[in-house]
C-alpha positions in Angstrom: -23.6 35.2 34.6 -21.5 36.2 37.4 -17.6 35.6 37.8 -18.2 32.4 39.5 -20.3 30.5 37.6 -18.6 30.9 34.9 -15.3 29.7 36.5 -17.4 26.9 37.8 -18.7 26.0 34.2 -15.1 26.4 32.9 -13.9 23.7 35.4 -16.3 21.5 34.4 -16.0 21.5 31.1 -12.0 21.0 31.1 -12.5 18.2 33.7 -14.9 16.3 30.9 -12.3 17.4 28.3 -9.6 16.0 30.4 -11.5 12.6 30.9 -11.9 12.7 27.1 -8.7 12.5 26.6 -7.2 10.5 28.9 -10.2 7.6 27.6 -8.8 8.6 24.1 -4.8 8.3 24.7 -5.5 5.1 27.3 -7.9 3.2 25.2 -6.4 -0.3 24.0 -7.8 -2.2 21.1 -8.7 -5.8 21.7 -6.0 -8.5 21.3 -6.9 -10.6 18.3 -7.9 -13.7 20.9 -7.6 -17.1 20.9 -5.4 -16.7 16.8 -2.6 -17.7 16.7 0.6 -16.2 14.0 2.8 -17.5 12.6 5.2 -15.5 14.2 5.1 -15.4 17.9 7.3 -13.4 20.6 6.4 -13.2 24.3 5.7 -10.0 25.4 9.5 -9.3 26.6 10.6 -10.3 23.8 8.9 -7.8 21.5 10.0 -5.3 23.7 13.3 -6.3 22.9 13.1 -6.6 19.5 10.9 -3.4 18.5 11.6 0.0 19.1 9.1 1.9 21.8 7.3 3.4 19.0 6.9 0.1 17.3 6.1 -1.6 20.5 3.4 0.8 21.1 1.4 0.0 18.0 2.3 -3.1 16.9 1.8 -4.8 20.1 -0.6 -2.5 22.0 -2.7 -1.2 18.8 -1.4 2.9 19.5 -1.0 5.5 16.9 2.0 7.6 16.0 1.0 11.5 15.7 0.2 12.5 12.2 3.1 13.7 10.1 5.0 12.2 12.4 6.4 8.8 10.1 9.5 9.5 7.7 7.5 7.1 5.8 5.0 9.6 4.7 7.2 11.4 2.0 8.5 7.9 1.1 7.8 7.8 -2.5 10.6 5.0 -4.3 9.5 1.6 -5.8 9.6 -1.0 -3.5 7.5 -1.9 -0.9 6.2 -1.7 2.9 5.9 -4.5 5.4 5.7 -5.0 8.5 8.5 -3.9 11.1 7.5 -7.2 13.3 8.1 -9.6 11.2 9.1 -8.4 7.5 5.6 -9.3 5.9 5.3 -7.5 3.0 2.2 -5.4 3.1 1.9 -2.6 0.3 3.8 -2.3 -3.2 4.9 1.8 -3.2 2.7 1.8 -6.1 -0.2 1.8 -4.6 0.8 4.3 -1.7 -0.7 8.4 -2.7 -1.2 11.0 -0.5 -4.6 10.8 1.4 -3.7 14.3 3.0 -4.5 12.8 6.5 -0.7 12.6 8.1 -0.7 8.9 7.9 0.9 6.2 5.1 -1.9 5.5 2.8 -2.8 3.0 0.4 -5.5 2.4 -1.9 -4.6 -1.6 -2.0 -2.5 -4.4 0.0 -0.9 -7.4 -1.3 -2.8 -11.0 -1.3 -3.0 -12.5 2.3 -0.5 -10.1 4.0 -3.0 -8.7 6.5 -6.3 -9.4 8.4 -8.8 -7.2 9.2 -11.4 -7.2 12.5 -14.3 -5.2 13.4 -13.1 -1.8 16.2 -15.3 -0.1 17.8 -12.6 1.0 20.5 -13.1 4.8 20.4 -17.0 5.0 20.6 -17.4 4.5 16.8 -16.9 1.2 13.7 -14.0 1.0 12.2 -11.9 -1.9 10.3 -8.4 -2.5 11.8 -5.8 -3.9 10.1 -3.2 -6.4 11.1 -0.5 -7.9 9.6 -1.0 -11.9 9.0 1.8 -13.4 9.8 2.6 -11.9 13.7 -0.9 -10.1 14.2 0.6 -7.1 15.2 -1.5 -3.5 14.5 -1.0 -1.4 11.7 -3.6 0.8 11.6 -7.2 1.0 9.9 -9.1 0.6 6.5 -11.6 3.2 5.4 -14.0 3.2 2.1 -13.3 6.9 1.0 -10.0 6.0 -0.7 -9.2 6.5 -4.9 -10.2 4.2 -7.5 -9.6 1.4 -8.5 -10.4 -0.2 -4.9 -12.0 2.9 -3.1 -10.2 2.0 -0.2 -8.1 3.8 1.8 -5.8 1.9 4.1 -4.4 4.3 6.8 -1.2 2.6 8.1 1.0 4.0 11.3 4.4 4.1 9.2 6.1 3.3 12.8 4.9 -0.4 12.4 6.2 -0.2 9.1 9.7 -0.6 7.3 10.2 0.4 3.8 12.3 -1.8 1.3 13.5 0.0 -1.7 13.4 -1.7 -5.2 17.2 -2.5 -6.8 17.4 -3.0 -10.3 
């Protein structure tokens, strides 16, 4: 293979690679159409109310960088919920370390979320969402512990933690 062609095959494998990624980091997850929440903010108005990382996934279904969320090493009674609109989600307890760089959870409480088919990124997946404003928190998977097997993947920057007080 001579010089050239294989600068030529470099280029077009980092031009593929580039349009990889710029599919991956652009890609938006279908709104939940025609539902309506409970809680409801025009589109300004979440902006307003929810820091850019927030914003970014709650309202446009992004994900923080792994071992990226404070939440993570968040390991006191209490419980998540959502940073939209204050739902709880998760009870601490159920909260272990999935080694992935996300929150995880092997359950959620009763009727604090919704889940909807994603296939967004080229392959199935269960999103979650959080009932009461609809706004992304992340994904489900079945490869969690027992007792549920389930392992719910949550961005911890659509999340707030409340701490337990005697």
């Amino acid at each position: 293979m001579t010089r050239r062609e294989f600068i030529g095959m470099a280029s077009v494998g980092a031009v593929a690679v580039a349009i990889a990624a710029r599919v991956a980091f652009t890609a938006k997850l279908p709104e939940v159409s025609g539902e309506t929440f409970p809680v409801q903010h025009s589109d300004a108005e979440w902006r307003a109310l929810l820091p850019p990382s927030g914003y970014k996934i709650l309202r446009q279904a992004g994900t923080e960088a792994p071992f990226s969320s404070p939440l993570l090493g968040e390991h006191r009674p209490g419980l998540f919920a959502c940073l939209g609109c204050d739902q709880h989600l998760f009870d601490a307890r159920t909260k272990y370390d999935s080694h992935t760089g996300w929150p995880s959870f092997w359950d959620v409480l009763p009727q604090a979320i919704i889940k909807r088919d994603d296939s967004s990124i080229g392959m199935s997946r269960t999103e979650v969402r959080c009932a009461r404003c609809g706004g992304h928190l992340g994904h489900v998977f079945t490869d969690g512990p027992q007792p549920t097997g389930l392992r719910y993947c949550m961005n911890g920057a659509a999340m707030a933690f409340q701490h337990a007080t005697a």
